[in-house]
Residue frames relative to the residue before (quaternion, step in Angstrom):
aa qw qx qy qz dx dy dz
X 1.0000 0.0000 0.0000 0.0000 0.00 0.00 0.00
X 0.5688 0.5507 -0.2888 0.5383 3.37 0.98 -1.13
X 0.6791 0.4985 -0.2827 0.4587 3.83 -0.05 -0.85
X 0.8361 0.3688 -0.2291 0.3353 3.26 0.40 -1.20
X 0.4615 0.5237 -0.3066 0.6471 3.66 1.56 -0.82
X 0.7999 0.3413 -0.3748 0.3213 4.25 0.37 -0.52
X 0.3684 0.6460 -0.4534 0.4914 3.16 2.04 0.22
X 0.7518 0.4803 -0.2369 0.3847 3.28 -0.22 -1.59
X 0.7028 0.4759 -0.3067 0.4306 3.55 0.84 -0.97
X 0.4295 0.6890 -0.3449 0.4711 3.89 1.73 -0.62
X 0.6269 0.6860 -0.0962 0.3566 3.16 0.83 -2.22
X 0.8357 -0.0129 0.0775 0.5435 3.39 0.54 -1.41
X 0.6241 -0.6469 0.3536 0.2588 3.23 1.00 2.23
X 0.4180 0.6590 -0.5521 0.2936 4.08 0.77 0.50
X 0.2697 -0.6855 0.5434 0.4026 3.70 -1.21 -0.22
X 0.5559 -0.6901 0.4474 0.1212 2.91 -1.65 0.70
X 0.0479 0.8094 -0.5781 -0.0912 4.34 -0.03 0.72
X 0.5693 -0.5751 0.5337 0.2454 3.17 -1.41 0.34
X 0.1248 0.8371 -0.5303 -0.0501 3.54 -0.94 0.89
X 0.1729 -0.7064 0.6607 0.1858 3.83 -1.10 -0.20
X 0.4047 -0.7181 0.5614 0.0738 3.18 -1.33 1.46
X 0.1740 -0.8158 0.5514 -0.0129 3.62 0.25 1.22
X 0.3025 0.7275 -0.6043 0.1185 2.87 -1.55 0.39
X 0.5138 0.0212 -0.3873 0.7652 3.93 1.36 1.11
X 0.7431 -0.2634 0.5411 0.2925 3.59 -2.27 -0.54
X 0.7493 -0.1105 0.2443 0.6055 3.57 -0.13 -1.72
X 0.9422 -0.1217 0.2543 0.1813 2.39 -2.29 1.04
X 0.7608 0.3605 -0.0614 0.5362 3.49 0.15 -2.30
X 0.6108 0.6298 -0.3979 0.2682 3.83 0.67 -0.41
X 0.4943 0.7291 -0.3772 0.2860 3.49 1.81 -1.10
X 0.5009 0.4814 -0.5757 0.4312 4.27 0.42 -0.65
X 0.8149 0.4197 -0.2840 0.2813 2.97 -0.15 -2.10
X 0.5274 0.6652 -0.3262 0.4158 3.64 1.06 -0.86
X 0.4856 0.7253 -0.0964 0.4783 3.69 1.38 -1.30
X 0.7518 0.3344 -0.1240 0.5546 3.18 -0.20 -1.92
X 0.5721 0.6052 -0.4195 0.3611 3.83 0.61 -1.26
X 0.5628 0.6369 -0.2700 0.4525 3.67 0.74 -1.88
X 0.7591 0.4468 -0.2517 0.4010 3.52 0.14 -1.67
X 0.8111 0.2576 -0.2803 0.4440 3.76 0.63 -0.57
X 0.5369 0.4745 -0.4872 0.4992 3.19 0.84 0.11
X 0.6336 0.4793 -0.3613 0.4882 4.08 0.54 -0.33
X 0.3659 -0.5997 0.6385 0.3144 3.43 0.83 -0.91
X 0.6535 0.3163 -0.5063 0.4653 4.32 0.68 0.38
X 0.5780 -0.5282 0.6073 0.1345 2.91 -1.91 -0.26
X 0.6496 -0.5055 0.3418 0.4535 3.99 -0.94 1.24
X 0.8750 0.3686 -0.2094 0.2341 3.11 0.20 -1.30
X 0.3581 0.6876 -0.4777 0.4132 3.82 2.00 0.35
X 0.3287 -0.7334 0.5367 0.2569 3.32 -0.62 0.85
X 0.6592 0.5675 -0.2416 0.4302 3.72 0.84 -0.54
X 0.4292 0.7395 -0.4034 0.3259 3.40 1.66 -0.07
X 0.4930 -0.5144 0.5769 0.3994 3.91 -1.39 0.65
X 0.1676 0.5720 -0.7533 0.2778 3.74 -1.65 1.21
X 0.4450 -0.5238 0.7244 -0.0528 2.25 -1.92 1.80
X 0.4329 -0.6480 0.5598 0.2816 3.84 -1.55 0.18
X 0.6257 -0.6186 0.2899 0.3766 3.36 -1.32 0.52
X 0.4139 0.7251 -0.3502 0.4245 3.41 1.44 0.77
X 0.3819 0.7362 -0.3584 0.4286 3.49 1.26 -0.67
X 0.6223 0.5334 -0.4705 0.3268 4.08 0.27 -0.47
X 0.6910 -0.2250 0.5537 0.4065 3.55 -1.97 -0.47
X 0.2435 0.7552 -0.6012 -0.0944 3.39 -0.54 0.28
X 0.7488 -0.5771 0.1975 0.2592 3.57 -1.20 0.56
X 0.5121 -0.4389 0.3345 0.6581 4.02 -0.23 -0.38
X 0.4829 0.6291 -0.4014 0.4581 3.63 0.81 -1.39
X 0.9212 0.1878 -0.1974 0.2778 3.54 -0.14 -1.01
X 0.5687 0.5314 -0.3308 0.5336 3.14 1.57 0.19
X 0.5490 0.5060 -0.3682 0.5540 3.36 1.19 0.33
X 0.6615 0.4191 -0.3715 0.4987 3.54 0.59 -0.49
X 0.5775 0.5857 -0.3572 0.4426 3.56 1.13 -0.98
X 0.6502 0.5938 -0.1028 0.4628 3.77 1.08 -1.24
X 0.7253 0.5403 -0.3717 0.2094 3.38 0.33 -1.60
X 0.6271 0.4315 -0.4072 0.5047 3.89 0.68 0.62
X 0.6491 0.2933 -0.2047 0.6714 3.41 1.44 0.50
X 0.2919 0.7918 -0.5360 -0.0235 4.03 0.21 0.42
X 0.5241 0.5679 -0.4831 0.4116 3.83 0.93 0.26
X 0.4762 0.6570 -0.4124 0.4140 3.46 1.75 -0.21
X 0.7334 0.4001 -0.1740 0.5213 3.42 1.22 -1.00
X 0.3436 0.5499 -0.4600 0.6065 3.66 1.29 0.19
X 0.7627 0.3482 -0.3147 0.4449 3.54 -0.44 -0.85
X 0.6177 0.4686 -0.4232 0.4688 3.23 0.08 -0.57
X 0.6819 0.4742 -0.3877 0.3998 3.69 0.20 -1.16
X 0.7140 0.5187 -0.2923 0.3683 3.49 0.96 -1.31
X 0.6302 0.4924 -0.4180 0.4308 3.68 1.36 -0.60
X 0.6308 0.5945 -0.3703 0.3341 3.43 1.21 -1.33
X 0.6614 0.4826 -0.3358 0.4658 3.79 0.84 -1.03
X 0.5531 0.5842 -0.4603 0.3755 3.87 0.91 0.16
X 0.6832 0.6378 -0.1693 0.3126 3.26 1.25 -1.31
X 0.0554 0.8326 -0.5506 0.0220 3.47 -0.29 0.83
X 0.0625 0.7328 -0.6696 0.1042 3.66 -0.67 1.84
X 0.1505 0.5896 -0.7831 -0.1285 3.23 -1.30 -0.07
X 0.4652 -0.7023 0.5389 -0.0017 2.91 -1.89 1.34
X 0.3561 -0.7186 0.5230 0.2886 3.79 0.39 0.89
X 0.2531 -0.7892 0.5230 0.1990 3.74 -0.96 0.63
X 0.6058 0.5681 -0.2089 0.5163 3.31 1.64 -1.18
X 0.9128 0.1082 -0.1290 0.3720 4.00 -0.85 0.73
X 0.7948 -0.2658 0.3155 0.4452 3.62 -0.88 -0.50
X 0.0411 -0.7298 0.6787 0.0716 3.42 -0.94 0.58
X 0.0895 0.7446 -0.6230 0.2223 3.82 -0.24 1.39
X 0.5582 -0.5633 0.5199 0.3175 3.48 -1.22 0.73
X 0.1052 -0.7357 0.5800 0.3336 3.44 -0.93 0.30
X 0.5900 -0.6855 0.4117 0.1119 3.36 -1.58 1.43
X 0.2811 -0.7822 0.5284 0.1734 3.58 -0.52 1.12
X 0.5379 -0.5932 0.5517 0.2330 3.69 -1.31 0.70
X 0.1526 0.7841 -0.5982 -0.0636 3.25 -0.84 0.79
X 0.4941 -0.7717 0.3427 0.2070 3.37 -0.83 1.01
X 0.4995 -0.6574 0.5176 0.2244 3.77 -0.24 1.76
């Protein structure tokens, strides 16, 4: 997959960033991640036909995103260069809720 997305990206002169499809924290999170799936679908672990993700699906570290990478390292350049653009801070104190836009009826 990697290879072929670093062709295409060669092809049409584009740069290339490193990413990770998330969806738990760590590694150890995948059951609970799992069981989540099952009630939100309405099946059950043991449906073989059920929606699942692999135990790969976590946060993983620079360490491991470098090994994932290391036949692509400008992939992990870029990234750094987008991440150092990004400026969030995350209130700690109250609610975090979207705020809701008016639309006129």
């Amino acid at each position: 997959m990697f290879a072929a997305a670093h062709r295409l990206a060669r092809k049409l002169d584009l740069p290339v960033v490193a990413t990770n499809d998330c969806h738990y924290l760590k590694r150890e999170d995948f059951h609970a991640h799992e069981v989540l799936l099952c009630i939100q679908t309405n099946t059950t672990l043991q449906d073989e036909s059920r929606m699942r993700y692999t135990q790969d699906h976590y946060f993983k570290s620079p360490a491991e995103m470098g090994a994932l990478f290391r036949e692509i390292p400008e992939a992990l350049e870029n990234s750094a260069r987008i991440a150092e653009r990004c400026h969030f801070k995350l209130e700690s104190e109250g609610h975090q809720l979207p705020h809701s836009r008016s639309r006129p009826r």
